[in-house]
C-alpha positions as CSV (number, residue, x, y, z in Angstrom):
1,X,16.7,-25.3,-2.6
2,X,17.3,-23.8,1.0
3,X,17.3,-26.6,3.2
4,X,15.2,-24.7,5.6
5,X,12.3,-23.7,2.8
6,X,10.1,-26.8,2.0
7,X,7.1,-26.9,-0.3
8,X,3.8,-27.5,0.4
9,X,0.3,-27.9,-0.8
10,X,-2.2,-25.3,0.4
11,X,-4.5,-28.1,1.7
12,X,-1.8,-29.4,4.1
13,X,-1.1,-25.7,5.7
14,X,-1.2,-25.2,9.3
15,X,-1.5,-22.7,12.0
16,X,1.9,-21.9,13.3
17,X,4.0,-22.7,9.9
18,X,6.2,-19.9,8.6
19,X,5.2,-18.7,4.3
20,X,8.2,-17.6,3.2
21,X,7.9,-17.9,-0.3
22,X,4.4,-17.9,-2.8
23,X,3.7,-19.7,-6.1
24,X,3.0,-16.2,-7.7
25,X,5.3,-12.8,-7.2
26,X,4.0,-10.9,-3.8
27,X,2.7,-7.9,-5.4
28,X,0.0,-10.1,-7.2
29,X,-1.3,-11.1,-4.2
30,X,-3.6,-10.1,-1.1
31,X,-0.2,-10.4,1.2
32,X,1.2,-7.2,2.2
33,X,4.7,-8.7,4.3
34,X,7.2,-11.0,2.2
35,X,7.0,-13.4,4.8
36,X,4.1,-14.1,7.2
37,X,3.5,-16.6,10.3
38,X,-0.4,-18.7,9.5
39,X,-1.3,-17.5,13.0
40,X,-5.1,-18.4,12.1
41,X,-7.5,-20.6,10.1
42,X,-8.5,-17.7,8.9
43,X,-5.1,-16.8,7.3
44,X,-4.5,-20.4,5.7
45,X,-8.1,-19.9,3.6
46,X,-6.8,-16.7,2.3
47,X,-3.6,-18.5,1.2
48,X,-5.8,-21.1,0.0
49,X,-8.0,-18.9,-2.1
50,X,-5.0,-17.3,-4.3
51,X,-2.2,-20.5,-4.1
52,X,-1.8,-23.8,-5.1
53,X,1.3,-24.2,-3.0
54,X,3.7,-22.3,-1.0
55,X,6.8,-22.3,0.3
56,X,7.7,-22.6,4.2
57,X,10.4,-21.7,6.5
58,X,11.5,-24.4,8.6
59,X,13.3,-22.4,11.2
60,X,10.7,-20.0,11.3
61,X,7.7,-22.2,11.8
62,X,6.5,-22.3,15.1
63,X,3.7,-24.2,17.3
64,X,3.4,-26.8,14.4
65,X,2.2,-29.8,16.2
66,X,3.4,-32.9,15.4
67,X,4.8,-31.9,11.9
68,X,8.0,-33.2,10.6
69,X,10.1,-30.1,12.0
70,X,8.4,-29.1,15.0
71,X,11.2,-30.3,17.2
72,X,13.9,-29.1,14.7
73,X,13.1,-25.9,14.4
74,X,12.5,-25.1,18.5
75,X,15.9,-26.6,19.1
76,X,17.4,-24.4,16.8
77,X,15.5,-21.2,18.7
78,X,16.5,-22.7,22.1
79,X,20.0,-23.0,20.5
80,X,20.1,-19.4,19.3
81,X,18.7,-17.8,22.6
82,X,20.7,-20.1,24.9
83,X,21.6,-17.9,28.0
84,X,18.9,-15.0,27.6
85,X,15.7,-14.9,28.3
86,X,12.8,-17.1,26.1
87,X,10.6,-14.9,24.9
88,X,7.1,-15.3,23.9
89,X,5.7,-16.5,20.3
90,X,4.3,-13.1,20.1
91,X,8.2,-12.0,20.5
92,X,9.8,-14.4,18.3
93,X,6.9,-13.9,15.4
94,X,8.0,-10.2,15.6
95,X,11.6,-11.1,15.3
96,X,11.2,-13.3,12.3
97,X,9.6,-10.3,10.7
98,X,6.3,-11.9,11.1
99,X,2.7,-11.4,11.0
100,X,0.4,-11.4,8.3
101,X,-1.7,-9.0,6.0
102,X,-4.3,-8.5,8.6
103,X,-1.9,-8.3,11.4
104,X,1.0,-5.3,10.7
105,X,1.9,-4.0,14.0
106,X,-0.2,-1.0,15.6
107,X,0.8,2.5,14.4
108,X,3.4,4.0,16.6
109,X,2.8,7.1,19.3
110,X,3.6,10.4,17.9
111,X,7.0,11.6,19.5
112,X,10.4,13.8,18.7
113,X,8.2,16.2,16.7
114,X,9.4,20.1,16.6
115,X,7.5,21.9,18.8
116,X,9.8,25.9,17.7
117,X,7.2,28.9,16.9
118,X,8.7,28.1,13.0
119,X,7.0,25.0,13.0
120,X,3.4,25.4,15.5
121,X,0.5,26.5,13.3
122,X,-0.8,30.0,13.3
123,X,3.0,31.3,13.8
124,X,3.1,32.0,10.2
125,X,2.4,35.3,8.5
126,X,0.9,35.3,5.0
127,X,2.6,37.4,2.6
128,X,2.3,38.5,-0.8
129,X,3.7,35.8,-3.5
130,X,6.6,36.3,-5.4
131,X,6.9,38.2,-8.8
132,X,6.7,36.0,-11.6
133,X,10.0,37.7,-14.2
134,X,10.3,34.7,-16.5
135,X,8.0,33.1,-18.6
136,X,6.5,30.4,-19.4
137,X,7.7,29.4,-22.5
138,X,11.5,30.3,-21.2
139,X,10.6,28.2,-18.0
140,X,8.9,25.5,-19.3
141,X,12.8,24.2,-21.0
142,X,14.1,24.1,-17.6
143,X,10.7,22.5,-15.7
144,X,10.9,19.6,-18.0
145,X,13.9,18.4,-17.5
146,X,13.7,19.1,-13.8
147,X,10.7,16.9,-13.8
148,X,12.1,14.3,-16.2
149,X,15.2,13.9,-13.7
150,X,13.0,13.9,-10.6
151,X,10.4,11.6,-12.3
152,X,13.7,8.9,-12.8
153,X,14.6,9.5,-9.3
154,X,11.0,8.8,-7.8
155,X,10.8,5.6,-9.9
156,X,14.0,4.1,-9.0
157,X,13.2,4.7,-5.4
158,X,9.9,3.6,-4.9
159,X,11.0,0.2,-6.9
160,X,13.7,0.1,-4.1
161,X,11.0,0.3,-1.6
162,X,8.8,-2.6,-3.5
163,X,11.6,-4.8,-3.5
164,X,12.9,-4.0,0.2
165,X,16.1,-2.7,-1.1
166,X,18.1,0.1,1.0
167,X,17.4,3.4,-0.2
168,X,19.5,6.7,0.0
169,X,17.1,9.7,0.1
170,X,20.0,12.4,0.0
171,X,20.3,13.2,-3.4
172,X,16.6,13.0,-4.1
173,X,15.8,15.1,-1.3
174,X,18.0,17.7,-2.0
175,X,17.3,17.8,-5.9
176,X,13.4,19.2,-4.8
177,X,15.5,22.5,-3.9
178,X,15.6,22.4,-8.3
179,X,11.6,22.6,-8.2
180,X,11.6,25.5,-5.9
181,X,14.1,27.3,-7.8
182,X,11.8,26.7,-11.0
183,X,8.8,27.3,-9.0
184,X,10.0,30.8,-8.1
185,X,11.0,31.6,-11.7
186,X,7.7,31.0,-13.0
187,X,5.5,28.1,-11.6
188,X,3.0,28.0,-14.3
189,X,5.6,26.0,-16.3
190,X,6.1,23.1,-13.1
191,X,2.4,23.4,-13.1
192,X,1.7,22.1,-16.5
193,X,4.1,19.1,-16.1
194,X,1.5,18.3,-13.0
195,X,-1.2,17.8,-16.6
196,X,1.0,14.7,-16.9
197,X,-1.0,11.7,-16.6
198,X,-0.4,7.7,-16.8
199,X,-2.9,6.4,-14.5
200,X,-0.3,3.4,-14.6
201,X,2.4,5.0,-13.0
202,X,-0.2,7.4,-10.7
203,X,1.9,6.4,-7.3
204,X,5.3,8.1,-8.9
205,X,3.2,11.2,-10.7
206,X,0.5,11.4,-7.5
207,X,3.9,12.3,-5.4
208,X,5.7,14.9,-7.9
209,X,2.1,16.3,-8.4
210,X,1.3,16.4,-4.6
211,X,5.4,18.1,-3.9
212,X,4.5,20.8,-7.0
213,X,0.8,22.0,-5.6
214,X,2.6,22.2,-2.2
215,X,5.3,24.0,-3.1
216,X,3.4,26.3,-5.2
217,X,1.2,27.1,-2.1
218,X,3.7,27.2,0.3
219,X,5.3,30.4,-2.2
220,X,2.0,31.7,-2.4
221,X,1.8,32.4,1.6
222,X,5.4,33.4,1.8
223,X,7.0,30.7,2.8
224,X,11.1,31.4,2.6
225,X,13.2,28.9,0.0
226,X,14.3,26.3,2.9
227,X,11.1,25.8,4.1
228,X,9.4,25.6,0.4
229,X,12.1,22.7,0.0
230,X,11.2,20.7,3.4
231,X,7.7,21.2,2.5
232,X,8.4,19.7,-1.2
233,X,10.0,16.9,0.9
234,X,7.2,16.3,3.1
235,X,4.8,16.1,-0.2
236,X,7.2,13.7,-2.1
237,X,7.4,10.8,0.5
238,X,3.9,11.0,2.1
239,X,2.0,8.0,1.2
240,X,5.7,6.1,0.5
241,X,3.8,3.2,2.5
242,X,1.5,2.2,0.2
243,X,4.0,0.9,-2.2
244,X,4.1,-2.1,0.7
245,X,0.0,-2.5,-0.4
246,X,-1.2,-5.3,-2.0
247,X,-1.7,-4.1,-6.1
248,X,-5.3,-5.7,-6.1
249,X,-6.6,-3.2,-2.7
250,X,-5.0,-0.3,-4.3
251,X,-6.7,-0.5,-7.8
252,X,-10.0,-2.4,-6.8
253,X,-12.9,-1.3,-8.8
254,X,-15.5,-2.5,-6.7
255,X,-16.3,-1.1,-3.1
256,X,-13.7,-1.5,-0.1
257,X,-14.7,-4.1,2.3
258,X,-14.1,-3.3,6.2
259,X,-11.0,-5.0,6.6
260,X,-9.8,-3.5,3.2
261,X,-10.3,-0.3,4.1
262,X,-8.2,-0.6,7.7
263,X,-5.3,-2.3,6.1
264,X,-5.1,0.8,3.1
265,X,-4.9,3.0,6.1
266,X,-2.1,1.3,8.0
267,X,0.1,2.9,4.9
268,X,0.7,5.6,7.2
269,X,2.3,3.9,9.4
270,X,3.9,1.5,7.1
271,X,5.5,4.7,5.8
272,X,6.9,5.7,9.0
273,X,8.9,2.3,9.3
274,X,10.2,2.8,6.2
275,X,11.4,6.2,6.9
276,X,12.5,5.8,10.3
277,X,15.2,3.0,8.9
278,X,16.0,6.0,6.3
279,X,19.3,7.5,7.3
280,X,19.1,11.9,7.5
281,X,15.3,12.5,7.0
282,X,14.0,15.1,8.8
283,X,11.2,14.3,11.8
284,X,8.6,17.0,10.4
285,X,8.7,14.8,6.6
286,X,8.0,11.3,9.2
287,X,5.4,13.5,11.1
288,X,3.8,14.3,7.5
289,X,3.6,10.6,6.4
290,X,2.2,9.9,9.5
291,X,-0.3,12.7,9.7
292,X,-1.5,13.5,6.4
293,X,-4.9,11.9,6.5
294,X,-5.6,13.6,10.3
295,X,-8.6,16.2,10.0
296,X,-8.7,19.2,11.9
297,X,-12.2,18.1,13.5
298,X,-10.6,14.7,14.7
299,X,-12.1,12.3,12.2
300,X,-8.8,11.0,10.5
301,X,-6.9,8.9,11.2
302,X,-4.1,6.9,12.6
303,X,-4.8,8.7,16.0
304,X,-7.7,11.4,15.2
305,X,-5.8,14.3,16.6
306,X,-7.3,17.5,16.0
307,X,-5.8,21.2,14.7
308,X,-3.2,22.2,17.7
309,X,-1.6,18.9,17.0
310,X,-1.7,19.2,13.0
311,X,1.4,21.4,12.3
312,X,1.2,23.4,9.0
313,X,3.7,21.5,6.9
314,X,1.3,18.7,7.1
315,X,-1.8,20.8,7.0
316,X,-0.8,21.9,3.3
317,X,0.0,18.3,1.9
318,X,-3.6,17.0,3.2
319,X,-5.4,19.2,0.9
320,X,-3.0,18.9,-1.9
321,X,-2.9,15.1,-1.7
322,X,-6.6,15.2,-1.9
323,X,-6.7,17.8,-4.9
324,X,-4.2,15.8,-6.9
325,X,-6.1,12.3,-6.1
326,X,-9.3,14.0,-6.8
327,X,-8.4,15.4,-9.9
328,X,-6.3,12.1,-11.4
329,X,-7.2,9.6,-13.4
330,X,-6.4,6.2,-11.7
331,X,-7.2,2.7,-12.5
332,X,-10.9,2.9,-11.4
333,X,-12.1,6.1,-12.1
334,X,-12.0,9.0,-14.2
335,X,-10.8,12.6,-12.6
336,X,-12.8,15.2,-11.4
337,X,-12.6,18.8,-13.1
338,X,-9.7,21.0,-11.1
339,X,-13.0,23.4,-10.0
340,X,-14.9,19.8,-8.8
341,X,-12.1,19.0,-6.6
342,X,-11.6,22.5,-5.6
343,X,-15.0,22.5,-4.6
344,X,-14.2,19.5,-2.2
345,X,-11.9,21.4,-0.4
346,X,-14.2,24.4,0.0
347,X,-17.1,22.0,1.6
348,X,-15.0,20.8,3.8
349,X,-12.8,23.9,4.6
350,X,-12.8,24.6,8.8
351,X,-13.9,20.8,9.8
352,X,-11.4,18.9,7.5
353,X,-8.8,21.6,6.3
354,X,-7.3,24.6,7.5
355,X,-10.3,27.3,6.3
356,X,-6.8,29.6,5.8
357,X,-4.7,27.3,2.9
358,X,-8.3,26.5,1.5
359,X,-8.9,29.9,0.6
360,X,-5.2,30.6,-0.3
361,X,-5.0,27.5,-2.8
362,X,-8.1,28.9,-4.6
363,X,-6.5,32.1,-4.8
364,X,-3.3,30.7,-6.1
365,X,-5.1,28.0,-8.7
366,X,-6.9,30.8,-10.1
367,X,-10.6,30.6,-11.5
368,X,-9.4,28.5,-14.2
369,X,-6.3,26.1,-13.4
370,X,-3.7,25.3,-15.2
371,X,-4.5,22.9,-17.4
372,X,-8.3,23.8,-17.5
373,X,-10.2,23.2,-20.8
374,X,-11.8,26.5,-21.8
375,X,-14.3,27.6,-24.7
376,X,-13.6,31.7,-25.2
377,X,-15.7,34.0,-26.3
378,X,-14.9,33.3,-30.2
379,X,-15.9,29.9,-30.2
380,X,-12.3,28.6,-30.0
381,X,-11.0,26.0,-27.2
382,X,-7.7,25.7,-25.3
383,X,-6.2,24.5,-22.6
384,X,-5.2,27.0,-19.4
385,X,-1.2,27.2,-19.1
386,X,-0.7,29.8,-16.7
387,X,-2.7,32.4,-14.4
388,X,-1.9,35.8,-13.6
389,X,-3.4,37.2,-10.2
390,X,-3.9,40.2,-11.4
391,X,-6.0,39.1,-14.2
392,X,-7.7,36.1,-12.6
393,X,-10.8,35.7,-15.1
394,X,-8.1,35.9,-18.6
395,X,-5.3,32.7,-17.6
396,X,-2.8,32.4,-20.4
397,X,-4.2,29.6,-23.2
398,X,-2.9,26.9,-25.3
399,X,-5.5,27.6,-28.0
400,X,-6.2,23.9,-30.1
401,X,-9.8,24.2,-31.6
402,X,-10.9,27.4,-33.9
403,X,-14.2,28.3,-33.8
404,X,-15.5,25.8,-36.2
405,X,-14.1,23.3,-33.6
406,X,-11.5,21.8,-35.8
407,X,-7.9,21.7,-34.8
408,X,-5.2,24.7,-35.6
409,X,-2.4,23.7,-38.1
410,X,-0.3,24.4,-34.9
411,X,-1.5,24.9,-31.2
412,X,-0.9,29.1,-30.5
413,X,-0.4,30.6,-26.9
414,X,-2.5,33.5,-26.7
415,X,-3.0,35.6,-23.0
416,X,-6.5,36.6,-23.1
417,X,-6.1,39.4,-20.6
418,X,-3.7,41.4,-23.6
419,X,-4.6,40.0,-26.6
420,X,-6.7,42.3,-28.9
421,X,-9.9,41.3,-30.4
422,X,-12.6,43.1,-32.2
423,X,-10.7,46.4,-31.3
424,X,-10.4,46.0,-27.7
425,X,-7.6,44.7,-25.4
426,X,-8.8,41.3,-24.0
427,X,-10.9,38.5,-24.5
428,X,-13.3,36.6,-22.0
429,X,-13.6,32.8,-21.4
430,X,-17.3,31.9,-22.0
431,X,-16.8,28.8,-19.9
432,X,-14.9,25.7,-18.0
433,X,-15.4,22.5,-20.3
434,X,-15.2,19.0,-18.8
435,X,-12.0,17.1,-19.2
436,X,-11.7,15.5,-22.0
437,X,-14.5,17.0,-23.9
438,X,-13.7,16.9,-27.4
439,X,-10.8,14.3,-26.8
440,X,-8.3,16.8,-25.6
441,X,-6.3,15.6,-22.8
442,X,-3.3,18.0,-21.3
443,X,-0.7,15.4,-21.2
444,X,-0.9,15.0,-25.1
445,X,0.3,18.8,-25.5
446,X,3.2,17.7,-22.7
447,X,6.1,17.3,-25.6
448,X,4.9,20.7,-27.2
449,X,8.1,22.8,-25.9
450,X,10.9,20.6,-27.1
């Protein structure tokens, strides 16, 4: 053992010792630093309440008392600082990485961020979205194994971030130019793999599904290929700080206490510190993670700035963040219906989001999203795969149930706004089922296009 790690019991903890170590891997527990300074009674019962013992750093430890390496461990800190200045406990606790769960420094000030006419909102132009030539079930080949290789790369990163590894964001960075390409192909077919869901793995999928929405609105109000790619980037990393959370705040079932609640929203600025050690990212993607759960009206948070200091980058990936977390199954709830969480956005468009991108997602989404459990006129039931804007009321359907509600021998794509029935062109959807109603989920028709 490290001679300067020492075991101890959580009855004989102290203010002022150093935890450098647990009796149980950090992600179990309430802790959100791998190393924290017991700077309160209050922080030795909350060890007490998870451990039987711990593991403290010696060197670390400070303001001990009369424990066995008090004066040990402030002659090695006079030792290390001899010549220079002795700073304050407050100083060294910082430098030792210090501080616990309930005391991660204050969120920085906002500074260095692009202030060009590209980047201040209301300087962009909507336009008409791009023609779709390619379709789905040509795209679809290409949009899974996009998503497959960008799914690897996501999970490999943010496991680097849990374990405080170094991470290199180049490669992943610039592989989201793949999504746009795809995107602008056809994006039905990167919109279905969004119908993808492991409420287990809902950090990695909540951040591909949160870069596809925002790309796919981004295209939809004209946004040009390089800025469809930083805006993909901005979606991908924005809540990378709550991989530092502790697993059990994240995924409680019950209600958030006060203090649970405040420490869920430092992940914000948790992210920035991870992204500012990041070598080559871009200050608008740190502005995003920063920034993403400010509201226009002022009532977000870190800083409750309101619209002229939300840029638009960061404007789309609040709404889509909430869509996608809305609309997800996670841990302790079921997902709302894509028109439920739409209908979120809507009641809160003008105070909360930009009134603008509200009403441009709806347009884009369609009346019936992708991946949007429909009963047609016939009886039969499917699953929406792609929307045309020019027929916004017949989407494209993955048709599963006849009309006697038992399953096809094989599921059959049908486009309801050209398919002929009872000698007419066309066939209406009689309505919007709840997910899940008769046990069909999306992501079990997501291996269909081998």
């Amino acid at each position: 053992m490290d001679d300067n790690k020492e075991k101890v019991f959580v009855e004989n903890l102290r203010v002022g010792m150093h935890v450098c170590e647990l009796d149980r891997p950090w992600l179990d527990s309430p802790f959100l630093l791998q190393g924290f300074l017991l700077d309160s009674e209050d922080d030795i019962k909350r060890v007490q309440q998870v451990c039987s013992h711990v593991f403290i750093d010696k060197e670390r430890s400070q303001n001990t008392g009369n424990n066995e390496y008090a004066a040990e461990a402030r002659s090695k800190q006079v030792s290390a600082r001899k010549g220079t200045h002795q700073s304050s406990t407050k100083d060294n606790q910082a430098s030792a990485g210090g501080g616990s769960f309930i005391n991660i420094p204050s969120v920085p000030k906002l500074s260095g961020i692009p202030k060009s006419k590209d980047f201040i909102p209301g300087s962009l132009e909507f336009k008409q979205p791009p023609v779709i030539n390619v379709s789905f079930e040509s795209e679809i080949v290409r949009a899974k194994q996009i998503y497959r290789h960008l799914y690897d790369s996501v999970s490999i990163l943010f496991h680097q971030v849990r374990q405080n590894e170094s991470i290199d964001l180049d490669s992943l960075l610039q592989s989201v130019s793949e999504v746009v390409e795809s995107m602008q192909r056809n994006p039905a077919a990167m919109e279905w793999m969004t119908q993808f869901r492991d409420k287990q793995q809902y950090p990695v999928i909540h951040a591909l599904n949160t870069c596809i929405l925002s790309i796919k609105l981004g295209s939809h109000i004209g946004l040009d290929e390089q800025k469809l790619e930083l805006l993909g980037q901005c979606a991908l990393l924005h809540d990378i700080g709550e991989l530092k959370l502790p697993h059990q705040v994240l995924h409680k079932t019950g209600e958030l206490t006060d203090e649970e609640i405040k420490l869920i929203q430092r992940h914000v600025s948790i992210g920035l510190a991870i992204l500012h050690d990041a070598e080559n990212v871009r200050a608008e993607i740190r502005y995003t993670c920063l920034s993403h759960h400010e509201r226009l009206d002022g009532s977000g948070y870190p800083h409750g700035i309101k619209a002229e200091r939300i840029d638009m980058l960061t404007r789309i990936v609040s709404q889509t963040d909430v869509y996608d977390a809305l609309n997800s199954e996670r841990v302790y709830t079921d997902g709302m219906s894509a028109d439920a969480a739409i209908s979120e956005l809507y009641n809160n468009k003008g105070t909360h989001y930009d009134r603008r991108l509200v009403e441009a997602f709806i347009q884009c989404m369609g009346i019936y999203p992708v991946g949007t459990l429909v009963e047609l006129q016939t009886g039969e039931v499917g699953l929406v795969i792609s929307t045309d804007s020019r027929y916004r009321l017949r989407p494209t359907v993955l048709m599963i149930l006849n009309s006697a509600q038992t399953h096809f021998p094989k599921p059959l794509i049908i486009n309801t706004a050209t398919h002929k029935f009872g000698g007419q062109t066309g066939m209406d959807i009689k309505q919007a089922l709840n997910p899940g109603t008769y046990d069909i989920r999306p992501k079990d028709y997501f291996d269909l296009y081998q």
